[in-house]
Each structure stands twice: as C-alpha cells, then as structure tokens.
C-alpha positions in Angstrom: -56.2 -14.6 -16.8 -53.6 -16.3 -19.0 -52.8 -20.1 -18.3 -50.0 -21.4 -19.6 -49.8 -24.6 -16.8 -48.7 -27.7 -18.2 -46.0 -25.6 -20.9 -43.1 -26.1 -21.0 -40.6 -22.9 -21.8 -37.2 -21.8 -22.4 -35.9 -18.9 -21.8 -32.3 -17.3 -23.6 -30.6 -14.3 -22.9 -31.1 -13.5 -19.5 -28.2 -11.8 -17.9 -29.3 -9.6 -14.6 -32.6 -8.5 -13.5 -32.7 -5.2 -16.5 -32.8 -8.3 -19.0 -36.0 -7.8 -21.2 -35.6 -11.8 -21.1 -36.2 -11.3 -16.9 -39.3 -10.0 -17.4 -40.4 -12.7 -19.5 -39.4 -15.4 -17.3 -41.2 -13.6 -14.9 -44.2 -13.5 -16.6 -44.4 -17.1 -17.9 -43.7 -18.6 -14.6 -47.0 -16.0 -13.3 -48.7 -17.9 -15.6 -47.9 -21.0 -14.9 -45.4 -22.2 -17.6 -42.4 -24.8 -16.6 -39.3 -22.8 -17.1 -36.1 -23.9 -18.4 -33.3 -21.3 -18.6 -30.2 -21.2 -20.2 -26.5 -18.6 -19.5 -24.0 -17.9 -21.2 -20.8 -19.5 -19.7 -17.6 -18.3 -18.6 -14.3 -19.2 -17.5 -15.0 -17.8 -14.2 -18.8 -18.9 -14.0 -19.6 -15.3 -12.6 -22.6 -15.4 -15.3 -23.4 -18.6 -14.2 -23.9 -17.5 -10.4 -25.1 -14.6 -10.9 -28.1 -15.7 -13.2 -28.7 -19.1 -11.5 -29.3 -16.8 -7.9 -31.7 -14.2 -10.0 -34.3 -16.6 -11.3 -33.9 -19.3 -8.1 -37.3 -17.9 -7.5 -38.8 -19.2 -10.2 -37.8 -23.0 -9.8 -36.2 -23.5 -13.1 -36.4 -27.6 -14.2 -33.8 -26.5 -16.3 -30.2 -24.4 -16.1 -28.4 -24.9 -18.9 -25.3 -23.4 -20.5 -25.9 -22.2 -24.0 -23.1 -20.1 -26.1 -25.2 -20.0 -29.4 -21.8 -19.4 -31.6 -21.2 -22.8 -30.4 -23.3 -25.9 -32.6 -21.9 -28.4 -29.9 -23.4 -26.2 -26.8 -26.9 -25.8 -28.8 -27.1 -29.7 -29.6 -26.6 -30.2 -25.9 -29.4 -27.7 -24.6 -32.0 -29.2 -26.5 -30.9 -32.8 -25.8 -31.2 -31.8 -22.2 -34.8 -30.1 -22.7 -35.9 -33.4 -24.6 -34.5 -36.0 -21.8 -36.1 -34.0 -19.1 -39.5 -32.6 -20.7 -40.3 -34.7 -23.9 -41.3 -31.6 -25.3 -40.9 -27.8 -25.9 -44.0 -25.5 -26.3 -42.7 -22.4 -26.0 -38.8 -20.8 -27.1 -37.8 -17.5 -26.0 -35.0 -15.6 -27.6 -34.1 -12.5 -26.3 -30.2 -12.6 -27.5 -28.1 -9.5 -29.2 -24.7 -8.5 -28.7 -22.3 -5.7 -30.7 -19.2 -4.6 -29.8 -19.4 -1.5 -28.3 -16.9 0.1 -30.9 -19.2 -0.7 -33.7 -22.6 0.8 -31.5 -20.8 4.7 -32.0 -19.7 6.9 -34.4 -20.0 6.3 -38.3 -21.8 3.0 -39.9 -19.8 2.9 -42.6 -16.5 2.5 -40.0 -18.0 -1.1 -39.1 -15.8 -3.8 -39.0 -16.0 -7.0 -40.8 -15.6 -8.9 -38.0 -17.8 -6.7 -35.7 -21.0 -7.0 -38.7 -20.4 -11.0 -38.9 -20.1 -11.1 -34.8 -23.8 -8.9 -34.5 -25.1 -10.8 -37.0 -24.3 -14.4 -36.0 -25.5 -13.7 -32.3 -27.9 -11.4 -33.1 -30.0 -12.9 -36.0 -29.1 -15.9 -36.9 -29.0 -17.7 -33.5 -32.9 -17.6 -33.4 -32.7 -19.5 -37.1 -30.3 -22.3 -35.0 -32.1 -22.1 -32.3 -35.7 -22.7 -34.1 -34.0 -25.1 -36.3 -33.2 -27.2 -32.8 -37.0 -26.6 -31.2 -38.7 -27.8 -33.8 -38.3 -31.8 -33.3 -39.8 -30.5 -29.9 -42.5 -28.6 -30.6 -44.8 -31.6 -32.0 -47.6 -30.3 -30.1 -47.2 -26.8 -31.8 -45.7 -23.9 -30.1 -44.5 -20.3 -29.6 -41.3 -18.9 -30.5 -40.9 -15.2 -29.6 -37.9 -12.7 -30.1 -37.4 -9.5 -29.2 -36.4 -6.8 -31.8 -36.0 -2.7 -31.9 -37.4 0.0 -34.3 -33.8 0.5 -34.9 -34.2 -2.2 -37.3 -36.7 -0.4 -39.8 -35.6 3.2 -39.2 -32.7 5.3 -38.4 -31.5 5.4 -35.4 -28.1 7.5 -33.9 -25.4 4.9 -32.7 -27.6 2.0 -33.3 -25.6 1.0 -36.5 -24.6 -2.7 -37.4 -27.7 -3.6 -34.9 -30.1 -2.0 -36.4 -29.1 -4.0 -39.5 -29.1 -7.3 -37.5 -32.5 -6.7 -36.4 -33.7 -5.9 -40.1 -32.8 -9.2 -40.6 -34.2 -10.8 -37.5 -37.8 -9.6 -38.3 -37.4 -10.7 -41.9 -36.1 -14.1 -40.4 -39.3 -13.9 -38.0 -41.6 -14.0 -41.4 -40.0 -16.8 -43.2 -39.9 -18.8 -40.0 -43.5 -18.4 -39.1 -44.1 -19.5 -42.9 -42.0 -22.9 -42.7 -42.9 -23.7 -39.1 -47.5 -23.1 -39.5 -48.0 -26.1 -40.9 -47.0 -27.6 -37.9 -48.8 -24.8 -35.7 -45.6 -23.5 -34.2 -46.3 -19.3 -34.3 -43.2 -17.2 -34.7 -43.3 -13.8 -33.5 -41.6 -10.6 -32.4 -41.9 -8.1 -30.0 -40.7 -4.5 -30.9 -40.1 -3.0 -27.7 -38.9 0.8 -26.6 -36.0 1.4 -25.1 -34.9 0.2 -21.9 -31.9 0.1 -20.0 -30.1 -3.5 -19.9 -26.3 -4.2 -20.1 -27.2 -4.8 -24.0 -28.6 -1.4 -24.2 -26.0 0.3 -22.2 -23.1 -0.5 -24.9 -25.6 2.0 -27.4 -23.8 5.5 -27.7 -26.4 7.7 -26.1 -29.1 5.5 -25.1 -30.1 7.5 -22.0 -30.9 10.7 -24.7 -32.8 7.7 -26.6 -34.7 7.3 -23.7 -35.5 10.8 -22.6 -36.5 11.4 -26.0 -39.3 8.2 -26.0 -40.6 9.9 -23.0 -41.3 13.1 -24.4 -42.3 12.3 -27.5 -44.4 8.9 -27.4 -47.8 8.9 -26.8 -47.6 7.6 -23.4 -45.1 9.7 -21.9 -42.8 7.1 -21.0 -40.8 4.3 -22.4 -42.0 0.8 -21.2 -41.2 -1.6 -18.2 -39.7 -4.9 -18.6 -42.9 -5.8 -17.0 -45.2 -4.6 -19.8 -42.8 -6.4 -22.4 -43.1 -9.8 -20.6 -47.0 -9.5 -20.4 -47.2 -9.8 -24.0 -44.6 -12.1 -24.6 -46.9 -14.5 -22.1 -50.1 -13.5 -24.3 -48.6 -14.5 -27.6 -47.0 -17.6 -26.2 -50.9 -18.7 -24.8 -53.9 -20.3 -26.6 -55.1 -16.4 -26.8 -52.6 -15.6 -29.7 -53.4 -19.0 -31.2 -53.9 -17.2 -34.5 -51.3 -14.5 -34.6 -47.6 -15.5 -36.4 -44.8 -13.8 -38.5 -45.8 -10.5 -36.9 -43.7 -7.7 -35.1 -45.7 -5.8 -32.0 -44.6 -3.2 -30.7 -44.6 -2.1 -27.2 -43.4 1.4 -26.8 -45.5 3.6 -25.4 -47.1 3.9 -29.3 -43.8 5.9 -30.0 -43.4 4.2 -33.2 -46.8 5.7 -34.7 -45.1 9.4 -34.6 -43.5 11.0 -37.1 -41.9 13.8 -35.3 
C-alpha cells in the first residue's frame, strides 16, 4: 500500500468534484499525505464555497486562494505553506484554461490574446509555480502535472491547448533536469478524456469520448479515480527514480494508430 504519512501536499486546480485535481486530492489524503489546497477566487466567492465544502472531507491544513496570473497571490501561497508546514514535498498542478472561442472551429483563427491567455495559465504557471516550491522542497519532492495527447497529435477543437500542453511536457523535461540534483522529480500524467468543466469548453468532447471507448484497448476512457492512483504512486518513495517523464493513462488508447 502507498504511504505518503508525514508529506506534506498541495493541491491546484480543483474546481468541483469532475476535477482530475479531485481525484488526486482524494487519493493523496487515502494515503496519508497532509493536504493543502488552493481556489481560484472570485468577487462573489462562489468558487471559494463551493470548493472549500467539496474537500471539507479531507481536512485540508491549508485553503488558500491562488490566481496564478497573479505574482503577488503565488508569493502569498507559498509563504502561507512555509509558515504552517516548514516544508513542501509534494506540488500538484492540475491548471488549464482556454477560452471557449479559441477551443472550436479553425487554429489558425486563434487570437493573440486567447494563445497568450492558454499559455500563461496553462503552461507557464507550473514553471512559477515550481520556481516558488523549490525553496520548500529541501527534503526533495514530487511535482506532477497533468497533460493531454492533444499536445503531441492532432486533435479536432483542441487547438491553442494542444499547443500549451506541447509546451507543458517540454517544460516537464527541463524542470526535472534543473530540479534532480536536489531530488525533486517532475512528472506528467497524460490522461484520456474525461468530462470536467475544463473539458466541457472542448468543441465535441463527448464524440472525443465515445470515440476513446470504442477504440482504446480497454473499452473505456478512464476515471478520475485511476488518474489519482498514479498521481499518489509517483508522488511516493515507489517512483523514487522516475522524473521528466509523461505516463499515460488512457485506457492504452494512445498506442493505436487507427
């Protein structure tokens, strides 16, 4: 059984309970971790309530808000998690956002403003964030993102994102190659298609989905569940030598060519 007692984790991009980032927190706290979990704030603090009831559950020591297109909001997080915990052992970002104009229709009809928007959120935040963590992670750590194979091949509607997440993995390899030396692993997990409000704003991702089921090994697309499960294995002592690598979870769809 994985044992991840006496770690201490943080968990980004949780929004309701279809968040990939759900099922991780999920699975961490299973395995013992200490959670820490941070929301993207509103005017209105409906995110706020409605993520701070979802993962009550799971005893959070941490709730913090974190808009990471805001240096000021990022500074703060980590100043919280380093007053309350010391240390960080294991980072979770599981953060993307494209406006759903630029997720239809033609690439080449992207915006300049909706590329730079995908791309700050999407792929750079987990360079800012990693840059913040890694004061913390003194001890070593984990740092896990989630990407798509949208980022490595062609996928309808999935446009700027799938270029955001082409640079997320490659931001995954020269992370894990600046951060070894101080045993802080940097991974990826390539996950099929599920529905979450992230997905939803993807032209056609219930034909995506259909189509994973019919054509990937498995017969079906994967569980938020399943994703989480690895996520806790490469953030424990089992993973200890795995880094800069993207694993996919998805039902072995990715192996097919047709």
């Amino acid at each position: 059984m994985l044992d991840l007692s006496q770690k201490k984790a943080l968990v980004t991009g949780i929004a309701n309970n279809r968040s990939i980032a759900w099922g991780i927190a999920q699975q961490l706290h299973q395995a013992g971790a200490e959670l820490g979990v941070t929301y993207l704030p509103d005017e209105r603090g409906k995110f706020e309530k409605k993520v701070r009831e979802l993962v009550s559950p799971l005893n959070p020591s941490l709730f913090l808000p974190c808009n990471v297109q805001d240096d000021t909001q990022i500074e703060e997080t980590f100043q919280a998690v380093a007053e309350k915990w010391g240390k960080l052992d294991i980072l979770v970002h599981s953060l993307a956002f494209a406006g759903k104009e630029e997720l239809s229709g033609d690439f080449s009809k992207t915006s300049r403003e909706g590329f730079n928007q995908a791309l700050e959120i999407s792929t750079y935040s987990l360079t800012r964030l990693a840059q913040a963590a890694k004061p913390l992670m003194n001890e070593g750590g984990s740092i896990i993102t989630m990407t798509y194979l949208g980022g490595e091949r062609v996928v309808p509607n999935y446009n700027v994102m799938g270029v955001a997440k082409a640079g997320l993995e490659m931001s995954v390899r020269y992370l894990a190659s600046e951060l070894g030396e101080q045993n802080i692993r940097v991974n990826a997990i390539s996950a099929g298609p599920i529905r979450t409000l992230a997905s939803s704003a993807v032209g056609g991702i219930l034909d995506m989905i259909r189509h994973v089921e019919e054509t990937a090994p498995l017969k079906r697309t994967v569980t938020q569940t399943e994703v989480g499960n690895t996520a806790a294995f490469l953030c424990s002592d089992l993973a200890s030598g795995i880094t800069g690598q993207i694993l996919y979870v998805d039902s072995g769809y990715n192996i097919m060519g047709m």
